[in-house]
Structures are given as C-alpha cells and as structure tokens.
LOTITI-305526 format. One record per residue (C-alpha): residue number from 1; residue in three letters; z, x, y. Coordinates in steps of 0.02 Angstrom, whole numbers. Layout:
// LOTITI-305526
{rec NUM; ala; {Z; X; Y}};
...
***
This chain:
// LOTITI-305526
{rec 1; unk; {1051; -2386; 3237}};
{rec 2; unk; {1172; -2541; 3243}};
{rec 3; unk; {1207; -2639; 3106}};
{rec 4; unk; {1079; -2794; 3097}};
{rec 5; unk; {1262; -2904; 3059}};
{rec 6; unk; {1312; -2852; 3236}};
{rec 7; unk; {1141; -2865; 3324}};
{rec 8; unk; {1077; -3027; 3240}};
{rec 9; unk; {1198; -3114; 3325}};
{rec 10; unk; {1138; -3099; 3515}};
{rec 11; unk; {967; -3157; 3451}};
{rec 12; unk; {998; -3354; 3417}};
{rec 13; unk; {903; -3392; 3601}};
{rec 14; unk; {749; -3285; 3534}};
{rec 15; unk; {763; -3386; 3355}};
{rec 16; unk; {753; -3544; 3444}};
{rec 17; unk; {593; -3480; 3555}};
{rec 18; unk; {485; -3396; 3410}};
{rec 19; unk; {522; -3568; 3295}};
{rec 20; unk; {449; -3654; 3442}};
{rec 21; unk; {300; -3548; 3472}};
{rec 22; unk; {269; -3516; 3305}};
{rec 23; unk; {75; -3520; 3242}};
{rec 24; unk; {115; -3584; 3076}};
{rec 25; unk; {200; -3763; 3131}};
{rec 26; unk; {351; -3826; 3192}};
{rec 27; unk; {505; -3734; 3099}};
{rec 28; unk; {632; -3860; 3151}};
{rec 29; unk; {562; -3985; 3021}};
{rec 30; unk; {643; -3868; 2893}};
{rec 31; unk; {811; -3848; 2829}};
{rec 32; unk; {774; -3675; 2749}};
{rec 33; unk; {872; -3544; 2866}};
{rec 34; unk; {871; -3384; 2927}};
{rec 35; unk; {977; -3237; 2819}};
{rec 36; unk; {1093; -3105; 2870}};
{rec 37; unk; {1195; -2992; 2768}};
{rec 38; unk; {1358; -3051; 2732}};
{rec 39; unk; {1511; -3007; 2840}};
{rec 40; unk; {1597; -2884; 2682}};
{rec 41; unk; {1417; -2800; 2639}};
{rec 42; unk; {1432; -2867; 2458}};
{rec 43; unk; {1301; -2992; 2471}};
{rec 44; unk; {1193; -3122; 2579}};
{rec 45; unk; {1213; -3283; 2691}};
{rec 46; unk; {1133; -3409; 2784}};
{rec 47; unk; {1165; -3366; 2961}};
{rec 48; unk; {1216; -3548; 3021}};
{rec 49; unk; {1308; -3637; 2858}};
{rec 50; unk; {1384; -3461; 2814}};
{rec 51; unk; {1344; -3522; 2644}};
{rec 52; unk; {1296; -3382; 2506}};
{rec 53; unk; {1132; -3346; 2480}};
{rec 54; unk; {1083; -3275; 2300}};
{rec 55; unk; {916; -3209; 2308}};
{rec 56; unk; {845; -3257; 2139}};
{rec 57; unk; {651; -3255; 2107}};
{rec 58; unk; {512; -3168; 2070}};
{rec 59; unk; {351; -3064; 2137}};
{rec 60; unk; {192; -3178; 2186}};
{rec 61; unk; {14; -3184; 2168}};
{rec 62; unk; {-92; -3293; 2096}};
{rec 63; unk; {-134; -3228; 1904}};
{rec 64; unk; {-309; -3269; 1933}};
{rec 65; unk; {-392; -3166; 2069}};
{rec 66; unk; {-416; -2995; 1981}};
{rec 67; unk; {-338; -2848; 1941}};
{rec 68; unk; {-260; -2799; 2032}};
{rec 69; unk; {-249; -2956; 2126}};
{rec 70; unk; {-365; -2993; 2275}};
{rec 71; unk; {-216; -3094; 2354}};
{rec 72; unk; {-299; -3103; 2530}};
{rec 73; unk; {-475; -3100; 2481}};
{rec 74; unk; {-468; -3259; 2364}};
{rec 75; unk; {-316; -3342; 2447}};
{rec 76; unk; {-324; -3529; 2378}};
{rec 77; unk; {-179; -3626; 2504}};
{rec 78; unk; {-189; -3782; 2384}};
{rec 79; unk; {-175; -3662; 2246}};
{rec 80; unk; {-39; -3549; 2312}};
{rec 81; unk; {38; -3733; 2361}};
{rec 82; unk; {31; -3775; 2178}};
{rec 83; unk; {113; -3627; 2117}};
{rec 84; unk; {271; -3620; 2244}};
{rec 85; unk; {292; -3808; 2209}};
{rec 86; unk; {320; -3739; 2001}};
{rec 87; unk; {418; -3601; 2069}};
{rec 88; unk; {544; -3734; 2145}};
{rec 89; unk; {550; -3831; 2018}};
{rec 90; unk; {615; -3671; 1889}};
{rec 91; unk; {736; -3622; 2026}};
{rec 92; unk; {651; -3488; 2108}};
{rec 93; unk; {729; -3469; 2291}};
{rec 94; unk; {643; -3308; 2348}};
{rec 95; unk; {475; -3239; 2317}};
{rec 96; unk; {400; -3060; 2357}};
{rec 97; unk; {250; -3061; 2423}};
{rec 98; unk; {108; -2910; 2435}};
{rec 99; unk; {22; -2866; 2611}};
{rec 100; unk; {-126; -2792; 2583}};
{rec 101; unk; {-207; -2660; 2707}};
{rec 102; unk; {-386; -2696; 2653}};
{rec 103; unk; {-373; -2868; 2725}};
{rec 104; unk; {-238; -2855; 2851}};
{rec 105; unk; {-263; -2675; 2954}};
{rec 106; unk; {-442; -2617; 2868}};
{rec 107; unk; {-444; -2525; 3020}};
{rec 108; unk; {-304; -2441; 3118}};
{rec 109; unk; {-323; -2512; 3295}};
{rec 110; unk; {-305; -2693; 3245}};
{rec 111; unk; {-244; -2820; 3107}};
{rec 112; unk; {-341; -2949; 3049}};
{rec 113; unk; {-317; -3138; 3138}};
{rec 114; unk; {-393; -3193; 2975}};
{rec 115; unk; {-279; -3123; 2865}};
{rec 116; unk; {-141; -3175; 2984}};
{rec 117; unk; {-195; -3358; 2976}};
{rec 118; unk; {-178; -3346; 2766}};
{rec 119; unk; {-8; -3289; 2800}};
{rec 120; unk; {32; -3427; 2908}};
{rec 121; unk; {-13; -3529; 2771}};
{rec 122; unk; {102; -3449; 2662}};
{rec 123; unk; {253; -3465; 2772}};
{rec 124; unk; {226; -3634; 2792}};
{rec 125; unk; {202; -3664; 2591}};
{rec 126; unk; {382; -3567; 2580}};
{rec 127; unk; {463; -3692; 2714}};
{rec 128; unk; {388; -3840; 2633}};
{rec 129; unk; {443; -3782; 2471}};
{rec 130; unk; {603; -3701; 2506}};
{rec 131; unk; {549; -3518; 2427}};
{rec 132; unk; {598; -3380; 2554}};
{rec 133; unk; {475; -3244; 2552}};
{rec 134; unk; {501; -3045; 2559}};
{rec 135; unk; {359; -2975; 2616}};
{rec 136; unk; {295; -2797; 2574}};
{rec 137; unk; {208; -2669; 2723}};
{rec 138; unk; {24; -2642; 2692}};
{rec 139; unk; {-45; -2582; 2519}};
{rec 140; unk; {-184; -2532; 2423}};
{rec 141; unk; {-230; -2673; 2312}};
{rec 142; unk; {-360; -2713; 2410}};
{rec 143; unk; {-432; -2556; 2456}};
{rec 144; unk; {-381; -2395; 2556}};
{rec 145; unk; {-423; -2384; 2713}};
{rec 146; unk; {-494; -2211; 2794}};
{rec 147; unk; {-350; -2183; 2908}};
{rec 148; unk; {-226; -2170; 2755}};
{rec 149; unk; {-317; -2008; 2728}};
{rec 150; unk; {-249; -1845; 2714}};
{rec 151; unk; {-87; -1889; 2759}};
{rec 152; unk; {-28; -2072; 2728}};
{rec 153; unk; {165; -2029; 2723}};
{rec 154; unk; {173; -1897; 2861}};
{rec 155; unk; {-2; -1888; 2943}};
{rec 156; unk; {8; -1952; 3121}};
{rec 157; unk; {-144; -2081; 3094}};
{rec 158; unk; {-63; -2193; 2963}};
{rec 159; unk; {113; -2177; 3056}};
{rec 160; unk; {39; -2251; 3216}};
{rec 161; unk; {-65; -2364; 3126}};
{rec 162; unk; {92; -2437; 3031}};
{rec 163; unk; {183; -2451; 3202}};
{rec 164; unk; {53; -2561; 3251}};
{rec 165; unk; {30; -2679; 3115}};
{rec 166; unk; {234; -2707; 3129}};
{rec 167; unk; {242; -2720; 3327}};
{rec 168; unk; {101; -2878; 3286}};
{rec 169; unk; {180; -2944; 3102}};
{rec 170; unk; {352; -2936; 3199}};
{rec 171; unk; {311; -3018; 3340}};
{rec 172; unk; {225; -3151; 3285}};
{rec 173; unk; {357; -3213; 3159}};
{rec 174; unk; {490; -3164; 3253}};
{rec 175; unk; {639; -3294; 3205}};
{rec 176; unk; {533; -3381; 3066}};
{rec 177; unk; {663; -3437; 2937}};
{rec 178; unk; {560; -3444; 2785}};
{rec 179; unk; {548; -3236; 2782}};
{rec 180; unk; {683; -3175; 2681}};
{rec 181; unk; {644; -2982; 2747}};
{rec 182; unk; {530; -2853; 2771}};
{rec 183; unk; {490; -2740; 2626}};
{rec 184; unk; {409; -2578; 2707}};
{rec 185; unk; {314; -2560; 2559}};
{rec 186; unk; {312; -2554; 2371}};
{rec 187; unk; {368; -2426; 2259}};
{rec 188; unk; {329; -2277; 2386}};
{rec 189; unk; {318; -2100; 2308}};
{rec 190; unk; {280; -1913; 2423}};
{rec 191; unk; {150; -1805; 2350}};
{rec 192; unk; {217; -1634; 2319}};
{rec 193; unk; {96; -1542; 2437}};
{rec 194; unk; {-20; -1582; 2582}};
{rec 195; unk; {-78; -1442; 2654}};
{rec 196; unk; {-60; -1514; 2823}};
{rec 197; unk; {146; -1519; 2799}};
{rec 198; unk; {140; -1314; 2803}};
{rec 199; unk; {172; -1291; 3008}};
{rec 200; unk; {285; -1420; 2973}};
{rec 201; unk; {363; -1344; 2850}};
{rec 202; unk; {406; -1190; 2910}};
{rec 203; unk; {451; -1272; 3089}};
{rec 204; unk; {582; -1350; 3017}};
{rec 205; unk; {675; -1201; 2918}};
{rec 206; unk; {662; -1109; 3069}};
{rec 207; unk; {776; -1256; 3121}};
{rec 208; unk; {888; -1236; 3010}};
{rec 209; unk; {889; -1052; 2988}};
{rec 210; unk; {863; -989; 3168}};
{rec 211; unk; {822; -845; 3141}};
{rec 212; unk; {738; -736; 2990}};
{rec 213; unk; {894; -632; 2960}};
{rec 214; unk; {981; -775; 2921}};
{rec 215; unk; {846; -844; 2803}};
{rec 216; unk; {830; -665; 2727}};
{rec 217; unk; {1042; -672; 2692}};
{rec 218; unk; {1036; -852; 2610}};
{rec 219; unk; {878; -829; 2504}};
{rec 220; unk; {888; -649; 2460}};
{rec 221; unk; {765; -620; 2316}};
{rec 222; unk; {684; -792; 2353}};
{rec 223; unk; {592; -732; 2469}};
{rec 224; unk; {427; -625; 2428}};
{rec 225; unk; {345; -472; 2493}};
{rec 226; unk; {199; -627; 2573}};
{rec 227; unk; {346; -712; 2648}};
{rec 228; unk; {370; -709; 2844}};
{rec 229; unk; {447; -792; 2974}};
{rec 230; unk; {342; -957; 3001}};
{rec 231; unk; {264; -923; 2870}};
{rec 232; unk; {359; -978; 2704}};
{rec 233; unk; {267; -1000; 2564}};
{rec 234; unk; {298; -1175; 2470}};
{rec 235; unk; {377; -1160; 2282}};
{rec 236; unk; {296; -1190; 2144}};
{rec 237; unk; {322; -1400; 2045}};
{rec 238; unk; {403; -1328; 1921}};
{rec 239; unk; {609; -1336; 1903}};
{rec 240; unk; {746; -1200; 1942}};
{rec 241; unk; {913; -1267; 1973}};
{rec 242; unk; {948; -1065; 2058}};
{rec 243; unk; {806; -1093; 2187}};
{rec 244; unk; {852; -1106; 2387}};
{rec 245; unk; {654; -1133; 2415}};
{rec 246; unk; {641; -1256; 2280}};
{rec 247; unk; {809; -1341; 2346}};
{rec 248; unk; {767; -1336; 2522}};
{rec 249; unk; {573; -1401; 2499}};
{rec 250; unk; {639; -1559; 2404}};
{rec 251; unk; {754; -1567; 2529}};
{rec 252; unk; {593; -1578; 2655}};
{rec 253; unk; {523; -1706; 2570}};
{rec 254; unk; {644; -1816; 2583}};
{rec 255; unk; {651; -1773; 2765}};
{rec 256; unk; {456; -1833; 2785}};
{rec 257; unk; {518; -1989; 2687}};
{rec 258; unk; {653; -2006; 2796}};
{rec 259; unk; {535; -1998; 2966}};
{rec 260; unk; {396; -2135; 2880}};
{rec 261; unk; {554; -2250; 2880}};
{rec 262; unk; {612; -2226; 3042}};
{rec 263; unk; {474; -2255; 3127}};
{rec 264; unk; {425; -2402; 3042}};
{rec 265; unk; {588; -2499; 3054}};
{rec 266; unk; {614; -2438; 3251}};
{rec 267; unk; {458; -2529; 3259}};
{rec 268; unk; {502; -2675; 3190}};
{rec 269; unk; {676; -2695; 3282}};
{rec 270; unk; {587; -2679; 3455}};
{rec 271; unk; {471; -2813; 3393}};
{rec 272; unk; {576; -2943; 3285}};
{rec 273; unk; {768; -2918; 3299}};
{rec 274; unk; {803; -3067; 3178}};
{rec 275; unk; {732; -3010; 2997}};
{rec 276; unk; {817; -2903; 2869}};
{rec 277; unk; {721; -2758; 2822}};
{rec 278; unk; {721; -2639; 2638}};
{rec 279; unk; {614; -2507; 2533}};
{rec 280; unk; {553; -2561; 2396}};
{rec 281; unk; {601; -2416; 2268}};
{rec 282; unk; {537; -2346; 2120}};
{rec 283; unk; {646; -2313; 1990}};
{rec 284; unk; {589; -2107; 2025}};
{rec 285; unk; {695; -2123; 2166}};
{rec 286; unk; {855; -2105; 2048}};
{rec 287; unk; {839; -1911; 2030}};
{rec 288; unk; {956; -1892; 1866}};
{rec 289; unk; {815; -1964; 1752}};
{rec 290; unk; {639; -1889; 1775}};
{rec 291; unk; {504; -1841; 1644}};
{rec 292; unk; {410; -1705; 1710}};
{rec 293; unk; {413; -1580; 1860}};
{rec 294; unk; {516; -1585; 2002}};
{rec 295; unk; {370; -1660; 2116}};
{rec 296; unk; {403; -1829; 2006}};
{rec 297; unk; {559; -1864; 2105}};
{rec 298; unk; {494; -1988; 2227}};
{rec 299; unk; {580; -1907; 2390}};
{rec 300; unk; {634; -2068; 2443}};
{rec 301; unk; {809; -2073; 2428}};
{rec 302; unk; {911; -2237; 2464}};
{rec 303; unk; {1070; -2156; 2493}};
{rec 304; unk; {995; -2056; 2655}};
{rec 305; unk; {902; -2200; 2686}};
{rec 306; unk; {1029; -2329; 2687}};
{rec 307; unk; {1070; -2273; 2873}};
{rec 308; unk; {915; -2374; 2958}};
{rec 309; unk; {918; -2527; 2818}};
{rec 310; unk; {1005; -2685; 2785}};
{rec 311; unk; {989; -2693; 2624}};
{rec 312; unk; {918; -2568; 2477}};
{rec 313; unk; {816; -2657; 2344}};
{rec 314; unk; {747; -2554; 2178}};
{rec 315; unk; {632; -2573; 2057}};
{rec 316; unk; {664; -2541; 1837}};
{rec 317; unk; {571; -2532; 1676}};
{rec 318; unk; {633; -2476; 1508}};
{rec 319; unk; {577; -2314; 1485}};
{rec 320; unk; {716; -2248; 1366}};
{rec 321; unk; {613; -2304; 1235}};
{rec 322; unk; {571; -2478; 1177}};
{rec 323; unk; {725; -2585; 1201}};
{rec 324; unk; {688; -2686; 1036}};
{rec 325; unk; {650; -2522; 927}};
{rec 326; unk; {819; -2492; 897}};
{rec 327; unk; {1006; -2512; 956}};
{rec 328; unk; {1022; -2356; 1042}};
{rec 329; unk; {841; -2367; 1141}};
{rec 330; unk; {938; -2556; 1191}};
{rec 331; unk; {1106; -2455; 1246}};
{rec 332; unk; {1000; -2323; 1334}};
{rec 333; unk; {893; -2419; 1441}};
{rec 334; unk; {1037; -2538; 1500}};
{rec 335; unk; {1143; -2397; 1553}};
{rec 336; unk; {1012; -2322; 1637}};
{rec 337; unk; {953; -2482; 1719}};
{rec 338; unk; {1167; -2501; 1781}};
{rec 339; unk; {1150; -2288; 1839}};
{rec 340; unk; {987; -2343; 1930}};
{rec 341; unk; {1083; -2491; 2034}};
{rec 342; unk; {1244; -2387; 2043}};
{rec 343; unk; {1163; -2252; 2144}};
{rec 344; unk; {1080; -2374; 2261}};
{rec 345; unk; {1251; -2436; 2341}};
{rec 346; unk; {1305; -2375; 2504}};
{rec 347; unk; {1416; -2508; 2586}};
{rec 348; unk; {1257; -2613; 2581}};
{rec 349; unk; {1199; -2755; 2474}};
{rec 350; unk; {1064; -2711; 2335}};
{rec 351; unk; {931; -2821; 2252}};
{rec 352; unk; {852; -2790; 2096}};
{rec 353; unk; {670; -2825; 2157}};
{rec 354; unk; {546; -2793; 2039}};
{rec 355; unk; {595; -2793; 1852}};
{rec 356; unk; {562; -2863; 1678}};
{rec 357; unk; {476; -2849; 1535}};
{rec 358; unk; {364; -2951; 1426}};
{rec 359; unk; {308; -3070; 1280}};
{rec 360; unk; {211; -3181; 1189}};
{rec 361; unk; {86; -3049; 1144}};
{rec 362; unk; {47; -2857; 1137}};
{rec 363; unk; {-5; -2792; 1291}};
{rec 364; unk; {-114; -2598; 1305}};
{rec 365; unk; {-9; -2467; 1185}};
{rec 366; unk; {136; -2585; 1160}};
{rec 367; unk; {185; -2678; 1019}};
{rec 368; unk; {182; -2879; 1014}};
{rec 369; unk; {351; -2966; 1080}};
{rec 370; unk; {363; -3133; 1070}};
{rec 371; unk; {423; -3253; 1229}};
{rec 372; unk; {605; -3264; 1180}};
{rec 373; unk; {607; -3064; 1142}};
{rec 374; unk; {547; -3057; 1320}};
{rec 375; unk; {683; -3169; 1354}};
{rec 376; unk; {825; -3100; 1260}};
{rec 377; unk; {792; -2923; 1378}};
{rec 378; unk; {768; -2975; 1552}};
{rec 379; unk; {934; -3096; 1503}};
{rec 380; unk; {1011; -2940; 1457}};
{rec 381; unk; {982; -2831; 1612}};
{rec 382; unk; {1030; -2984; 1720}};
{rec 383; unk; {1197; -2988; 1634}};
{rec 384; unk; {1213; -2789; 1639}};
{rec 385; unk; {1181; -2798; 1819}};
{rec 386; unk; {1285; -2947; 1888}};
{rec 387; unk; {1428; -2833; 1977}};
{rec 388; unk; {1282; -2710; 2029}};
{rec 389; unk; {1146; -2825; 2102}};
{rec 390; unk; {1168; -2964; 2238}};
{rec 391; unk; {999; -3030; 2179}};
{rec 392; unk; {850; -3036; 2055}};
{rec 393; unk; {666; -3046; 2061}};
{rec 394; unk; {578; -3039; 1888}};
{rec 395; unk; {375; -2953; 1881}};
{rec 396; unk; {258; -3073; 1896}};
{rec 397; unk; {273; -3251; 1921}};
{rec 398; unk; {129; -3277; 1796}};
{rec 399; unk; {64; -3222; 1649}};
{rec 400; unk; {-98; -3113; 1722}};
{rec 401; unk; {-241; -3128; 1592}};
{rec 402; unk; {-352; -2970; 1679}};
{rec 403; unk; {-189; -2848; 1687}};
{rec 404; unk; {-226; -2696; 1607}};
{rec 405; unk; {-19; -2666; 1591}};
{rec 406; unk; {132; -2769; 1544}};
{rec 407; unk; {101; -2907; 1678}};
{rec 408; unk; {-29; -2963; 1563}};
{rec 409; unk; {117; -3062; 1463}};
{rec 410; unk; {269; -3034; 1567}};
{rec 411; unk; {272; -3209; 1679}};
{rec 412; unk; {400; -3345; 1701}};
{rec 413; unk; {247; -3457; 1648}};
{rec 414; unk; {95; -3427; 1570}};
{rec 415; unk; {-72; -3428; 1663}};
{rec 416; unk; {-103; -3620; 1647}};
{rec 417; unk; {77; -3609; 1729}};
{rec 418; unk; {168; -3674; 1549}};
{rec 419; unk; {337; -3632; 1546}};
{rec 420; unk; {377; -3480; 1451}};
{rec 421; unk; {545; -3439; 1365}};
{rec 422; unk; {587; -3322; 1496}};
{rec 423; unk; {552; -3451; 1625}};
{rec 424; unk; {684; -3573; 1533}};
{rec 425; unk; {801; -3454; 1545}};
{rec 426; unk; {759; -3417; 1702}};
{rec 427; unk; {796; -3599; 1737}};
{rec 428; unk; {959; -3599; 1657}};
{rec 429; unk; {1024; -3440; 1769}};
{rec 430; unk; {950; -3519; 1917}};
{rec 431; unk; {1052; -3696; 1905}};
{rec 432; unk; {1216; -3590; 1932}};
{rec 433; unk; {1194; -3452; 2061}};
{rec 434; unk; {1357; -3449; 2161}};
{rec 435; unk; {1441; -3386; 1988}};
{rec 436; unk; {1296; -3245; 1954}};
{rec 437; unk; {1358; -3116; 2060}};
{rec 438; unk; {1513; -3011; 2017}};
{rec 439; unk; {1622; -2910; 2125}};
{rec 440; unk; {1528; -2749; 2145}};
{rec 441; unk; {1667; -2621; 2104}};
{rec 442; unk; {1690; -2434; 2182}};
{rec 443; unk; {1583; -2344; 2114}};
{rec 444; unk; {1605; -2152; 2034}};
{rec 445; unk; {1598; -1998; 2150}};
{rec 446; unk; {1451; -1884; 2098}};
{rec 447; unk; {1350; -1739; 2148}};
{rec 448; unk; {1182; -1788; 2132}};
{rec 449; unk; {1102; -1635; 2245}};
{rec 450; unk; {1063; -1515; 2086}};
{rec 451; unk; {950; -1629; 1998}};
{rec 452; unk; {809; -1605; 2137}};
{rec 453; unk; {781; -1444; 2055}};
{rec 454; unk; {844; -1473; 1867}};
{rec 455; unk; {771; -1465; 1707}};
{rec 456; unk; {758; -1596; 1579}};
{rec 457; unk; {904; -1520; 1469}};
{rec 458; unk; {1009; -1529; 1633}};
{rec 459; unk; {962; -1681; 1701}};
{rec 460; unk; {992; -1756; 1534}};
{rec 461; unk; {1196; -1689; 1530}};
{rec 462; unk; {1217; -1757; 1712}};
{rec 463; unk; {1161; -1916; 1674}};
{rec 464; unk; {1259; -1949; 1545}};
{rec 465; unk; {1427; -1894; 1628}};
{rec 466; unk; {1365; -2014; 1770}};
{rec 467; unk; {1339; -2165; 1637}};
{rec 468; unk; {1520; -2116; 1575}};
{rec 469; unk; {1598; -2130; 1730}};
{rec 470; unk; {1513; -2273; 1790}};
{rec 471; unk; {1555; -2364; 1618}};
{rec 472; unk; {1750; -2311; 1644}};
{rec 473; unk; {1739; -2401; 1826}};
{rec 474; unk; {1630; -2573; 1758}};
{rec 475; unk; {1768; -2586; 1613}};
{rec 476; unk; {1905; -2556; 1749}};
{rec 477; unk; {1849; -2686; 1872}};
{rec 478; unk; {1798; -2802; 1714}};
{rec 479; unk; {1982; -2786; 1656}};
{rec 480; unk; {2077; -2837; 1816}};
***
C-alpha cells in the first residue's frame, strides 16, 4: 500500500469536488484544512499552509446522555454546539469522536441516513468551531448488533458489514476538512478462541509448514498422540515461553488482527483517498506488561500494523499502582506509559489518544484525588511523553456524573462545563503548541517476540531492560 504522503497529493481535484457536494454545507466558508502526515514522519501538517499541526484535545460526548453515552440516540446539535464552542475556547484543536453501530449500521446491509444527518451536524459544529474530529469505526455503546455475532473480528458477516459502512462514511465525506482521521475503532482486543477460527487455523500452518513432516521436525514433543495434519489442536491460555503451538497460535491471532485491518482500510482508500486513518490501541497491545494469561495480549500489534496506517495512536492508564501512593508507583507508571509510546513508533507519527486520570472526588474502588492531583499527573505524562507523542487527547471532555469508572471525575470541565484544574492546565499547554513536541529520538533495538508466550516473572525482567534502554536513549537525545 503507498504511503498516504505520496497518494494524497493527486487527490486536490477530488478535495475540491466532495467540499462542493458536501451534505453538511459549503466547506469553503472555512479556514480549517485538510491534514497529512508530515514530509519526515515525525509529526502532522496542514496540507496547503504546510504549517504544523499539533493534535491536542480530548475524547467527546456529551456527559449527560447515559452510561455509557447514548451519543446518537440523544444527539442535542445546540448542545453539542455549546460544548465545542468551550472546547475552543480551552484550546482544544482535535476531538475524538465515537460511531456507534446501534445507530449507524443496526443492520448490516445499510447505515442509517439518520444517523448520518447527526454526523453532518457534527462536522459542521467542528468547521464552525475550528475542532477537527477523529472519528472511531462502529461500536457497541449503543448496542450490538446480531451480525457481530460469533465472529466480529474474523467472521465474514461483520467484515463485509464493516466494508460497507466505510465504502458509504468514506464516500460521503470524502475531502471534508474538519475530519482529522479515521479511527477503525476503539481499543480493539481478539478473543483467544472462536471455534469457528479452527479450519482456519490449521489452513494456515499447513501454509507455513507444508507438509506434516516438517511440522513433526519443528514441534517435536509439541505435538500429541490427537494431533494430525489439519487437524492441530489449539494450546491451552496459559504461558510457556518453550511452546511452538503457543508461539505460533499468538502468532495467528495477530494474523486475524492483521486481516480485520486490511480490509477495512482497503475499503476506505477505494472510497475516500484524502483522510488519514489509525487503530485506536489498548494499552494490551504492548506485550511486555500483561497481568494474566497469554490470551490478555490484545493481538493487535502496531508494529505489524503500521504497514497499512498513517499514523498509530494508543491508549494508557496507570496501572503500576496508584501514581500518588508512592514515588516508585509515580516512576513506574511513567516509564511504562514512555515503553508503551516507544514501541508504537515505526517511521510513523504516534498520538497519545485516549489517556488521563482523574479528580475532584473518589470514583468506584479508588481513593479521592482532588482537581489539581488530577492535574499534577496528566501534566506529568504530557511532559514524559513530549519526544514520544506528536499529539494528546485527554479521557473525557467532561466530568460524566452516571460513569460507573474514572470518567466520573476525570474531565477538562466539570458537568455544568466549569473549568477544572486539569482544564487550566490544559489551557496553559494548549496556548504554546509548536514548542510541545520534541524530537522523537531512535529508539532501542529489542526482541519483543518471547513475551507472547511469557510469564509474569519474565515479562517483568524484559520490561525493565526495555525501560533501561529506552531511558539511556531519552537522556542521550535530551543531552545533545
């Protein structure tokens, strides 16, 4: 797949037709332009001034429809007007938006005209008020819809169904310069077992293998007296760094990962040529910290991935403990947050899309921060992750008073859309973007392929050596 830096170019004639045609208003009433990846891969830019574009924002809905959020089903345009009008205002120039499949593609055949008329709405709030929009594929928030089921990763309905809903999405905003880029969807995660993926399965180490004398010389005493050719049994979740079947089944997972995104972005270069496109991934996707089996490693891996996007975006929590309980919890969940981006790069720019943390109260099982606590952190990963990220966008833009997790108290604002402390800040960072980003240094070679099938000890020693030699090439590239 050609780079979108080399394609984009050839489109301008198509930009200048889909603004035209566009169903949401007349585009060339806005300054607000369209954004490519910049020429060196180390950031963004606006495709006509060339001038750098810092995404810096947060993730959208309104805090009052639910949890989660009915974003489609209550959509409020005055109200969502309201609340992009107090995103300006703080400095927010990019927000991520949720697509929902309960009220976009409740069925597989067809989306919605409904829905797509909200979103129109939406773009047109984001030209008016100068707040670019990523915009995630279809998920569950507002229901799952039948066709998702057995199989929504791998199952040929839901991969035809997601074709669809990007060949129309694409199409009609096609060129529209308030979309920042297409998110295929948020936070994705493979089960560890359908049973639908066996034929599959063994189809594709006969691939590999060609022939079962060859399997029966790699495995050796892998393989049991039940085993056959075509018919391989699949390993147990549980680790064992000396498996080939445990190796080669993660390994197969991340091949059914790597087929949902295919598809999905071929789809929506045949149908809109001019938008960037991303995965939103969870943190899981960073395979040197995982609590649990080996079936918690999400099996979608950036660094294969990289190949069909333009730019990798991640989310991050702090799960090393409570960062305020203690220096070392602090320490621990920074490094890991700078490991986390650090793996993500590839030659191509990557965005910190979904992070935070929160205060001004004590959400379910965690103790009460208060606002500048809240404040103090999300400062703190922003500044641990300047020559990592090329951009920012904090979880949630409000305070959400139904939440039944941290979102609950982890806004810019609070619910009545008050600033919060973190939303000061936020302010402050925002008034001087073209110094936020640092040069993104090389970063350390590593073997990462052993912790698909590690244990917690192991996984533990790797990623410390990797926080040690990413630390020794930070310092390095701080000290020149």
């Amino acid at each position: 797949m050609p780079s979108f830096r080399v394609r984009g170019w050839f489109c301008l004639s198509l930009v200048a037709m889909a603004m035209a045609a566009h169903p949401g208003g007349a585009a060339e009433r806005s300054t607000i332009q369209l954004v490519v990846v910049a020429p060196d891969g180390q950031g963004f830019v606006e495709r006509g001034t060339k001038r750098p574009y810092v995404p810096f924002g947060t993730n959208y809905y309104d805090p009052h429809t639910g949890w989660a959020p009915k974003i489609w089903r209550q959509f409020d345009t005055e109200k969502v007007r309201s609340h992009f009008q107090v995103m300006n205002k703080i400095g927010v120039n990019c927000a991520r938006v949720f697509l929902t499949a309960g009220s976009f593609q409740p069925n597989a055949d067809a989306v919605e005209e409904q829905a797509l008329e909200k979103l129109d709405s939406l773009v047109q709030i984001a030209r008016e008020t100068g707040v670019r929009l990523v915009l995630t594929g279809p998920d569950h928030w507002e229901g799952q819809p039948s066709y998702w089921r057995p199989d929504r990763f791998a199952g040929e309905a839901a991969l035809g169904a997601l074709e669809r809903f990007w060949t129309v999405i694409g199409r009609r905003y096609r060129g529209e310069p308030a979309i920042f880029a297409w998110d295929l969807l948020n936070e994705p995660h493979l089960p560890w077992f359908l049973e639908g993926w066996r034929p599959a399965w063994n189809s594709w180490l006969e691939h590999d293998y060609l022939d079962w004398h060859i399997l029966k010389d790699a495995w050796g005493t892998e393989l049991r007296a039940t085993d056959r050719w075509g018919h391989v049994a699949v390993p147990e979740d549980r680790p064992d760094v000396n498996s080939p079947r445990l190796r080669y089944w993660q390994r197969f997972r991340e091949h059914l990962a790597d087929e949902w995104v295919r598809r999905q972005v071929e789809a929506i270069r045949r149908a809109d040529p001019t938008h960037l496109v991303t995965v939103g991934y969870i943190q899981w996707s960073y395979p040197l910290i995982r609590h649990g089996n080996p079936g918690r490693y999400s099996a979608f891996n950036p660094r294969r991935q990289a190949r069909w996007l333009d730019f990798v975006t991640i989310h991050f929590y702090p799960t090393q403990g409570p960062p305020f309980a203690s220096d070392e919890n602090w320490a621990r969940n920074l490094a890991y947050l700078q490991t986390v981006l650090a793996y993500c790069h590839v030659g191509k720019p990557v965005v910190l899309a979904e992070f935070g943390w929160y205060g001004g109260g004590a959400p379910q099982h965690h103790p009460y921060l208060s606002e500048e606590q809240q404040a103090k952190w999300i400062g703190a990963e922003i500044e641990a992750s300047r020559a990592l990220a090329s951009g920012w966008l904090s979880w949630p833009f409000a305070d959400t008073p139904s939440s039944k997790d941290i979102s609950l108290f982890a806004g810019l604002v609070k619910p009545d859309m008050s600033l919060k402390a973190w939303g000061r800040k936020f302010r402050e960072y925002a008034a001087d973007l073209p110094h936020l980003k640092k040069p993104t240094p090389t970063m350390p070679p590593f073997d990462f392929a052993a912790a698909l099938t590690a244990d917690a000890d192991q996984l533990r020693q790797m990623h410390d050596r990797y926080v040690e030699a990413l630390r020794r090439q930070l310092n390095h590239a701080a000290a020149k």
